[in-house]
C-alpha positions as CSV (number, residue, x, y, z in Angstrom):
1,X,113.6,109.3,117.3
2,X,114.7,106.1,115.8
3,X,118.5,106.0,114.6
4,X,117.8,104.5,110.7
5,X,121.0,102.8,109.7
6,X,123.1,104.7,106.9
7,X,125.9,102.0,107.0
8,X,126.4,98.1,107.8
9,X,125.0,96.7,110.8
10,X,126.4,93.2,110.3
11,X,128.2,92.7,113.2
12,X,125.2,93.9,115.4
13,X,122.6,92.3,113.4
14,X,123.7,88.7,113.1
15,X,124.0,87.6,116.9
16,X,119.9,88.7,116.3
17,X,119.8,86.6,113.3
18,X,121.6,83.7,114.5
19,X,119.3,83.5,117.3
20,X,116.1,84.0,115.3
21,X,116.7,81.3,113.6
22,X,118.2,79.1,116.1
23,X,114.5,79.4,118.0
24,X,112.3,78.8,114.9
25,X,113.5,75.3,114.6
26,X,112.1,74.3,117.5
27,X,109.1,76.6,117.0
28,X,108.8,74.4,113.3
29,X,109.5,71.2,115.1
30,X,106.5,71.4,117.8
31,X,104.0,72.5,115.2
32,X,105.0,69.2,113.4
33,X,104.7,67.3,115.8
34,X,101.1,68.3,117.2
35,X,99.9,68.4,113.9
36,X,100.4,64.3,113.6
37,X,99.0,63.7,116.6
38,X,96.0,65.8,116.0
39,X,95.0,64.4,112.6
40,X,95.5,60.8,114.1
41,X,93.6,61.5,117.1
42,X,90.9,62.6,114.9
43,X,90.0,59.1,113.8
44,X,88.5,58.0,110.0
45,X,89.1,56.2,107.4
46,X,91.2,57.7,104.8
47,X,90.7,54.5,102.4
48,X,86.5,55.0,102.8
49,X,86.2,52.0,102.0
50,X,84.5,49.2,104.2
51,X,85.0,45.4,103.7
52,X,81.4,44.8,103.2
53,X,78.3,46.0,101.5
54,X,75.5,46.4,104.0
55,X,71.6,48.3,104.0
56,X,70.7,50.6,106.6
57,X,67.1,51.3,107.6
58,X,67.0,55.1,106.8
59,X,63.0,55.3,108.3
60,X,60.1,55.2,106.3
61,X,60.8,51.5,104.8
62,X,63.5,52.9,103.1
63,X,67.5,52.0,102.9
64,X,70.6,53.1,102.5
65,X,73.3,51.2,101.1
66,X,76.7,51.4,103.1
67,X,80.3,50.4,102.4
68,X,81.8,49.5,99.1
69,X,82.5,45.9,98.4
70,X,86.3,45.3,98.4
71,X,87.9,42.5,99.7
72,X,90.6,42.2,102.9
73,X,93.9,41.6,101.2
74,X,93.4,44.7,98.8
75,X,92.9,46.8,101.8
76,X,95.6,44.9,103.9
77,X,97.9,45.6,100.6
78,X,96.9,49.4,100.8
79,X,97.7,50.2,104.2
80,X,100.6,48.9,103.2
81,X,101.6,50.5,100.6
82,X,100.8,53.9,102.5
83,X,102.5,52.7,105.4
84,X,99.1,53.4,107.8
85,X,100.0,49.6,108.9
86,X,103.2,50.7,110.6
87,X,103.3,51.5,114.4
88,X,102.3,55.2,115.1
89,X,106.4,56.0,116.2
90,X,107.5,54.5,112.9
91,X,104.7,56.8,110.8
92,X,105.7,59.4,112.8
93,X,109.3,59.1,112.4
94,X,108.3,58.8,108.6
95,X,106.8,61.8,108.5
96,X,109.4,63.7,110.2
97,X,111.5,62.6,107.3
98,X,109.3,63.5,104.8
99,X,108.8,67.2,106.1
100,X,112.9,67.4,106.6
101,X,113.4,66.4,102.8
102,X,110.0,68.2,101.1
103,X,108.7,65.0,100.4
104,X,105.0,64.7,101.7
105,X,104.2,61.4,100.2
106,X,100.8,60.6,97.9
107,X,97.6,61.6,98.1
108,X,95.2,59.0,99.8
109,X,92.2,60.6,98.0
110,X,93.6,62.4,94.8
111,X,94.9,59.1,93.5
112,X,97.6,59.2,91.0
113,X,98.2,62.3,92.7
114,X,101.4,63.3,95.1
115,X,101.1,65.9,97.8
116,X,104.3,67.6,96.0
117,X,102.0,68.2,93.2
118,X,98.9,69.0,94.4
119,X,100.9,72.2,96.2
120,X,103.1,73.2,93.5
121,X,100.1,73.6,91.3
122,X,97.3,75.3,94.2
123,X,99.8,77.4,95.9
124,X,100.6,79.4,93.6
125,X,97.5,81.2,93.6
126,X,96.8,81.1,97.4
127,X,100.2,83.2,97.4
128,X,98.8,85.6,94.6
129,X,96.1,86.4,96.6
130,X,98.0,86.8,99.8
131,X,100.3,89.2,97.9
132,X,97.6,91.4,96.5
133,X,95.6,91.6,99.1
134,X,98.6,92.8,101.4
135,X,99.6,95.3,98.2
136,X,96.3,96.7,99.2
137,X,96.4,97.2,102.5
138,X,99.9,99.1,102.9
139,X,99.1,101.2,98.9
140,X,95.8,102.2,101.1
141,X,96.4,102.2,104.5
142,X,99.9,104.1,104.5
143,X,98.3,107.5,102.7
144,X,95.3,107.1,104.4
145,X,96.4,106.9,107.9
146,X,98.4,109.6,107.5
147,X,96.0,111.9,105.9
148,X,94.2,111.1,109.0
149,X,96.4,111.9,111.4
150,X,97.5,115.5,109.4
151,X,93.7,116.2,109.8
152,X,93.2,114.9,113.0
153,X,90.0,115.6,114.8
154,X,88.6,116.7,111.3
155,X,85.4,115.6,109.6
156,X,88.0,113.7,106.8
157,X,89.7,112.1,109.7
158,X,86.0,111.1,111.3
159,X,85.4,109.1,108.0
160,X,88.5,107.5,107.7
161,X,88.4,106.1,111.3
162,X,84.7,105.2,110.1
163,X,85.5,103.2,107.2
164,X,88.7,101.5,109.4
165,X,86.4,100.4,112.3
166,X,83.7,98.9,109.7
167,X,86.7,96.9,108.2
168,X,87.8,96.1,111.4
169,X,84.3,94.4,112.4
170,X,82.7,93.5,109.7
171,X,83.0,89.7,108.5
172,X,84.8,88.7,105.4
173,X,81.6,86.7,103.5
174,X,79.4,89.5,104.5
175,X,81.6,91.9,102.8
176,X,82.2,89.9,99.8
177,X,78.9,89.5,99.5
178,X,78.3,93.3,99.5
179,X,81.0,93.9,97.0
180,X,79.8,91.0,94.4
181,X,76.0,92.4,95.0
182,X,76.9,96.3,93.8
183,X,80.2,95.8,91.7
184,X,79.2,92.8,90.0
185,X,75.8,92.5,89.3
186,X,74.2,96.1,89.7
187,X,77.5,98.0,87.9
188,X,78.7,95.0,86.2
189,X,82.3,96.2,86.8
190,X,84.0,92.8,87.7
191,X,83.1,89.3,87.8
192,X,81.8,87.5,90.5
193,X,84.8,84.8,90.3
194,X,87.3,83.0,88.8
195,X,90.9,83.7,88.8
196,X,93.2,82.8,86.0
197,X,91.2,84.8,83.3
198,X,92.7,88.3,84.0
199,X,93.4,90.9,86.5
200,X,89.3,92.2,86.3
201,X,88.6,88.6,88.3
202,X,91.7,89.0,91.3
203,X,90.3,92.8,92.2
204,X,87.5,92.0,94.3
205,X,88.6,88.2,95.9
206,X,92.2,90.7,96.8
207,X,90.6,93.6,98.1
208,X,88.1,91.2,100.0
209,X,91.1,89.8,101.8
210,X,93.0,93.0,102.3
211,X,90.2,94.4,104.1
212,X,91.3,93.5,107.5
213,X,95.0,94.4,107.3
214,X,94.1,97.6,105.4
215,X,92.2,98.9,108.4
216,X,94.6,97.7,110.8
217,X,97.1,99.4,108.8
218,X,95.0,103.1,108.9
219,X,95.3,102.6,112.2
220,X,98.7,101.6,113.6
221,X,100.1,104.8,110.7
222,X,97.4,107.1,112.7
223,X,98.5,106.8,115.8
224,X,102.1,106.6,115.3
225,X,102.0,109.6,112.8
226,X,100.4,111.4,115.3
227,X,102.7,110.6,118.3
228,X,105.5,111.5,116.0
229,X,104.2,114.4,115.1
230,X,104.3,115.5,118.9
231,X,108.5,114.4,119.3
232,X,110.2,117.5,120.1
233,X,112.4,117.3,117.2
234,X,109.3,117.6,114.5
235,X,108.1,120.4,116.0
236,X,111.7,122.2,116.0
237,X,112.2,121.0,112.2
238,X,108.3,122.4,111.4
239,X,109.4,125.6,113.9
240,X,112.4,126.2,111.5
241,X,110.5,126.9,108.1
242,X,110.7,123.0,106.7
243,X,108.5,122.3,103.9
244,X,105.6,120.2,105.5
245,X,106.0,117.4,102.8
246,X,110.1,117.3,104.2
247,X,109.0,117.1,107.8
248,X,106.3,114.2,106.3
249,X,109.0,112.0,104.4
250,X,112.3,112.9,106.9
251,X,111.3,113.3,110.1
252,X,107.4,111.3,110.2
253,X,106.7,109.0,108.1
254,X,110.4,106.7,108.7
255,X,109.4,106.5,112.3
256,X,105.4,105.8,111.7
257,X,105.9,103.3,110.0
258,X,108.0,101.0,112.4
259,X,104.4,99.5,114.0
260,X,103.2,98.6,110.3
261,X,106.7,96.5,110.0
262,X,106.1,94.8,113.4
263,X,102.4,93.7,112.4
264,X,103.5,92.8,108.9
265,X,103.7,88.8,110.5
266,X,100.5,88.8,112.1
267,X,99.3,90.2,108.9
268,X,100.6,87.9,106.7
269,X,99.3,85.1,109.1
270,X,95.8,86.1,108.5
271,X,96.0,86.0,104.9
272,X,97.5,83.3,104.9
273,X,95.3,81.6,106.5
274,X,91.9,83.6,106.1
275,X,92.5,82.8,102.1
276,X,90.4,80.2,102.5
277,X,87.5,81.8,102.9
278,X,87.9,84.3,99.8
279,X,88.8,81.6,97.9
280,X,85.9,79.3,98.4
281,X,83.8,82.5,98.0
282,X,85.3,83.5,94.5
283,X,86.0,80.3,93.4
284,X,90.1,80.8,93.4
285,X,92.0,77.6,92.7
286,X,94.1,77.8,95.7
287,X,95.3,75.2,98.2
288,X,91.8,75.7,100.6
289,X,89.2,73.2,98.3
290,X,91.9,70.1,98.6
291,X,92.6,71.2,102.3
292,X,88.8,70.9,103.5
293,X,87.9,67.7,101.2
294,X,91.3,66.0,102.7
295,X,90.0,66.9,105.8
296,X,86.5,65.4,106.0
297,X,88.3,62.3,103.7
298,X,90.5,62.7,106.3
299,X,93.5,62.3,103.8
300,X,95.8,62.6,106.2
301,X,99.1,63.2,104.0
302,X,97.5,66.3,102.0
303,X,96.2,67.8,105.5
304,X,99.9,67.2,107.1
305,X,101.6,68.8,103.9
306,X,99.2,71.7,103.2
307,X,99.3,72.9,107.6
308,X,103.7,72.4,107.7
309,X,103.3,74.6,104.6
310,X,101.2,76.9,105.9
311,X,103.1,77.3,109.1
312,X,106.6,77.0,107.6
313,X,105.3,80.3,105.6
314,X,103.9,82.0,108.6
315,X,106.9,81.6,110.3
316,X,109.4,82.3,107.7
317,X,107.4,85.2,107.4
318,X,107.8,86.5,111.0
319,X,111.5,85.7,110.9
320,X,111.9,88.0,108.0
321,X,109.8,90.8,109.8
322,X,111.9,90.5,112.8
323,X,115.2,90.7,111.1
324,X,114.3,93.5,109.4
325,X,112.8,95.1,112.3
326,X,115.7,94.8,114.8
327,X,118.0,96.1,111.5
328,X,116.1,99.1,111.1
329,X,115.4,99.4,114.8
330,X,118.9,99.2,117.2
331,X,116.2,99.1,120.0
332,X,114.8,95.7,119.1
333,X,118.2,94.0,119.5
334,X,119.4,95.8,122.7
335,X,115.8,94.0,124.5
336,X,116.8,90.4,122.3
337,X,120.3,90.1,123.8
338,X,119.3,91.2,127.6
C-alpha cells in the first residue's frame, strides 16, 4: 500500500524537485536547438516573392504566371530587416535570445503581425480545448473504470472494455465525423462548429479530443482497481464489516489512481498536440490554422514560436506530474536519488 503523506515532505521532496528541474533545461534547450535547424534545413522562401515575373508552359498552350514583380533592394532591405541576411550562428544565437526573453520576433506572413500576438490571442482556446477534453476523460474514465473492475468479468464490465478499446483504435476525424453526422444533423443537439458562441459548440470538438485519454484512463483505473482490490489489506478491511463504499474511497481508489497521475503527461502531450486535428475539424480558432499556413509559407518565426510553446507546455506539464507523483509516492524518489 502506498504511504499518502499526512504532513510536509519538503525536505524529501525538494532534492526531487531541484533535480527535475535542473534536467528540463537541457531537455528545453535541445528541443530548441533542433527545431532551428530543422525549419532551416527545410529550405523556402518565407518572403514568396521572386525578383522577376515569368510564364510557365502549364500544357495544352496554356501559362502560368510565376513570381511577383519586386525589385532587389526591397528584398535585400527585407532580409534585412528580418535578419534572414545574417550568418546562420548569428540567427541562431538570435533566436536563442528571443526564446530566453519570450520575444519571438514578427510574423513573416501575418504582416503587421508579431508572433507574441498571434499566440496570446490563438492559445487561448487551443488550452480550452486541451482542458475540457482532459475534464472528460478523468469525470468519465475514473467512475467508469472502477465500475468495471467492481464488476469484473461481468456483462457491464464486457461493454465498458468495448467502448475503451473502440476509443483506443478508432481515429479522431472518423469519430468526429460520426458524432457531427448523429448529434448534429440527425438530433440537431449541437452544432457542427465554432467555438466562441457558447458551451453547446465546445461539447463535441472536447469530447472528440478526450476520446483517447478517456479510454486510456478506463483502463489504467481497471487494472489498478482490480490489483488493489487483491492487496492483503483490502481484503482484511472488507473481512472486517467495512462499508464497501469506505473500502472504495480509503483503501482503493487513493492507490488506483497513482497510474492515472503518471500518464497525466503523456496525456496532456496528446492534446496538446492532437488539437490540431479537432480544431481544423470544428473550426476552433486555436494556434493549429497559423501553425500549418506558417509552415507551407514556411514562416519560420511563427513555426519556431508556436513548437517552443508547445514543447515548453509539454514539458512544464510532465514536470508538474512528476513532482506531484514522487510527493504523493515516497517510492518514486527513493528510485530518482539511487
Amino acid at each position: 500500500m502506498v504511504a499518502f503523506p499526512r504532513g510536509g515532505h519538503a525536505e524529501t521532496v525538494a532534492p526531487f524537485v531541484i533535480r527535475r528541474v535542473l534536467w528540463t533545461i537541457p531537455v528545453l534547450f535541445v528541443v530548441v536547438t533542433v527545431i532551428f535547424f530543422l525549419m532551416r534545413s527545410i529550405g523556402g522562401d518565407p518572403l514568396r516573392h521572386g525578383p522577376l515575373v515569368g510564364l510557365t508552359s502549364v500544357g495544352q498552350g496554356r501559362w502560368q504566371k510565376y513570381g511577383d514583380y519586386q525589385p532587389e533592394s526591397i528584398r535585400r532591405n527585407q532580409l534585412h530587416e528580418f535578419g534572414l541576411d545574417l550568418p546562420w550562428y548569428e540567427q541562431y544565437a538570435n533566436y536563442l535570445e528571443g526564446v530566453a526573453t519570450f520575444d519571438y520576433g514578427p510574423s513573416l506572413t501575418f504582416r503587421d503581425r508579431s508572433v507574441n500576438e498571434i499566440l496570446a490571442e490563438q492559445t487561448p482556446n487551443s488550452l480550452q480545448l486541451a482542458a475540457l477534453a482532459l475534464l472528460w476523460a478523468l469525470c468519465l474514465g475514473i467512475p467508469l473504470g472502477v465500475v468495471a473492475a467492481f464488476r469484473h468479468g461481468s456483462a457491464l464490465d464486457g461493454v465498458i472494455r468495448l467502448l475503451s478499446g473502440a476509443g483506443l483504435a478508432l481515429p479522431v476525424f472518423f469519430v468526429a465525423t460520426l458524432l457531427v453526422y448523429f448529434l448534429s444533423l440527425e438530433l440537431g443537439l449541437f452544432p457542427t462548429n465554432g467555438w466562441t458562441q457558447g458551451w453547446r459548440y465546445k461539447v463535441l470538438p472536447s469530447f472528440t479530443l478526450g476520446l483517447l485519454p478517456l479510454a486510456v484512463c478506463i483502463r489504467l483505473v481497471r487494472g489498478a482497481t482490480i490489483e488493489t482490490m487483491q492487496q492483503e489489506y483490502v481484503v482484511a478491511a472488507r473481512g472486517r464489516g467495512l462499508r464497501r463504499r469506505r473500502v472504495l474511497w480509503v483503501h482503493v481508489l487513493r492507490n488506483s489512481l497513482l497510474p492515472v497521475l503518471t500518464a497525466l503527461g503523456p496525456m496532456i502531450g496528446y492534446l496538446v498536440t492532437g488539437s490540431f486535428i479537432v480544431e481544423v475539424l470544428f473550426s476552433v480558432p486555436g494556434i493549429s490554422r497559423y501553425y500549418v499556413a506558417s509552415i507551407l509559407a514556411r514562416d519560420y518565426t511563427v513555426v519556431l514560436g508556436i513548437t517552443v510553446l508547445l514543447a515548453l507546455m509539454i514539458v512544464v506539464a510532465n514536470l508538474i506530474v512528476d513532482i506531484v507523483h514522487a510527493y504523493l509516492d515516497p517510492r518514486v524518489r527513493v528510485r530518482a536519488a539511487t
